[in-house]
C-alpha positions as CSV (number, residue, x, y, z in Angstrom):
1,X,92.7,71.1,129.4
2,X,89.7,71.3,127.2
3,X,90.6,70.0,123.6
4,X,87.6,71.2,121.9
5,X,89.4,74.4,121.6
6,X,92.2,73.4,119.4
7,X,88.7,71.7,116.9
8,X,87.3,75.2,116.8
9,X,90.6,77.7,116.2
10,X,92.6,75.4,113.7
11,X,92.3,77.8,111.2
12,X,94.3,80.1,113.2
13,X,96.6,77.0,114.4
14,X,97.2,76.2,111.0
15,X,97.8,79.8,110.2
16,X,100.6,80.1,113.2
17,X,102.0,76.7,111.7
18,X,102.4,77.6,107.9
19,X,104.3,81.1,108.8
20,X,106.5,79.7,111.4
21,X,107.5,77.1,108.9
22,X,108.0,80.0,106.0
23,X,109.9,81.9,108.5
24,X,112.2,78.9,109.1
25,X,112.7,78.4,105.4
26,X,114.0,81.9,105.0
27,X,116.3,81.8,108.0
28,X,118.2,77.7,107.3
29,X,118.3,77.7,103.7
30,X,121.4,79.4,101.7
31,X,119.5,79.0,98.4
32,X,118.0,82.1,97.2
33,X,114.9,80.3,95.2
34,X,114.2,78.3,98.6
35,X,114.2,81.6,100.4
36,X,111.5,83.0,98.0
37,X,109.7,79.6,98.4
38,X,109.9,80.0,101.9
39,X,108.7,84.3,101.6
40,X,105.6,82.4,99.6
41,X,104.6,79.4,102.5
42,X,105.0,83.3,105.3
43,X,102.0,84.8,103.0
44,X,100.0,81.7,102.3
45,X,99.6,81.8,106.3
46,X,98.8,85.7,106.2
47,X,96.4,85.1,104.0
48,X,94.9,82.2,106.0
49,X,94.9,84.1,109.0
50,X,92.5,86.9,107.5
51,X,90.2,84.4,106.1
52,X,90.1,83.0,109.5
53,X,89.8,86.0,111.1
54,X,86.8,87.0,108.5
55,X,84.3,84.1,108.6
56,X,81.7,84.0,111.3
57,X,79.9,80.6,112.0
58,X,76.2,80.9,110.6
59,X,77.3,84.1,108.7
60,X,75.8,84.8,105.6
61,X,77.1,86.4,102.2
62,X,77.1,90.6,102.8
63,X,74.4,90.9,100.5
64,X,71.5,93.9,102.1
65,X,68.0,92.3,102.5
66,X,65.8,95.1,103.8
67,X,63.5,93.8,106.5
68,X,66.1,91.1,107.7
69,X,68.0,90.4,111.0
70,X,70.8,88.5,109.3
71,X,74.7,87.8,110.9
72,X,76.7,88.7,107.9
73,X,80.3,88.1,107.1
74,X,83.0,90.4,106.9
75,X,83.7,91.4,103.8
76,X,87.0,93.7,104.1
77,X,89.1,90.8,104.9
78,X,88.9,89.3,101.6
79,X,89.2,92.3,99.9
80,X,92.7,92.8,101.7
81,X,93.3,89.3,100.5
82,X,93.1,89.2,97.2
83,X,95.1,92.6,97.2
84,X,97.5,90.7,99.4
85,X,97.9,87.8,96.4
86,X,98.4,90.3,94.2
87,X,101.5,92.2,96.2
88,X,102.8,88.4,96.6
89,X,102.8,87.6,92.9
90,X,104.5,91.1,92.4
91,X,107.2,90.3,94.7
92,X,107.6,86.6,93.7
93,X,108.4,87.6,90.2
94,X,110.2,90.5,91.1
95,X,112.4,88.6,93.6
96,X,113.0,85.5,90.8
97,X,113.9,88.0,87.8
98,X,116.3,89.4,90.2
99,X,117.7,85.8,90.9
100,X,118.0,85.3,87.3
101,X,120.5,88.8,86.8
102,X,122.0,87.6,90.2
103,X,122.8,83.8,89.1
104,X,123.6,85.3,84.7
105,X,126.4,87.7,86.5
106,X,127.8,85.4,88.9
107,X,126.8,82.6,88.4
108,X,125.7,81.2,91.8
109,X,122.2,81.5,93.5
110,X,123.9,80.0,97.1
111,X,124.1,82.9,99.9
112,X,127.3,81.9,101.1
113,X,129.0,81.7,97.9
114,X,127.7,84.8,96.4
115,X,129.0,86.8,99.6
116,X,132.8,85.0,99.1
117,X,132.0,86.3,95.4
118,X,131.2,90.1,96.3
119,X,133.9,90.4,98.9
């Protein structure tokens, strides 16, 4: 197997890694705030996947020079990304400010407990 491979798509491993990990986060842990955590490490890798997906080895900065043959990067990618971070701060403090009601009514942010609770 040729290694070189793995040198030239970690971006994309790394990517793979960081939502599987947020993904396992959100399904072992009974603590709502961990879950959130866990929602946060899912986008971190979205977002690292689109960079990846964006950059282009020897690409230059989309910036029109008439006259010029130039490989440019895509620039759409990071547009969807920083619209992307925005969505995720949205739902982070949405998602924590509904914690907060949850844990000031019944007082517990633990999955299983707060099901016993509501039964």
């Amino acid at each position: 197997m040729d290694w070189s491979i793995l040198g030239v798509n970690y971006p994309y491993i790394f990517s793979i890694l960081l939502f599987s990990l947020g993904w396992l986060i959100i399904f072992t842990q009974a603590n709502l705030i961990k879950k959130v955590i866990g929602i946060n490490i899912m986008e971190s890798g979205i977002f690292l996947f689109f960079l990846a997906i964006g950059d282009i080895a020897g690409g230059n900065p989309p910036i029109f020079v008439p006259g010029s043959e130039q490989v440019y990067v895509n620039p759409l990618p990071s547009a969807v990304i920083l619209t992307g971070i925005v969505v995720s701060f949205s739902i982070t403090a949405l998602a924590l400010s509904i914690i907060i009601k949850i844990y000031h009514n019944y007082r517990t942010i633990y999955m299983p407990e707060l099901l016993r609770v509501l039964e």
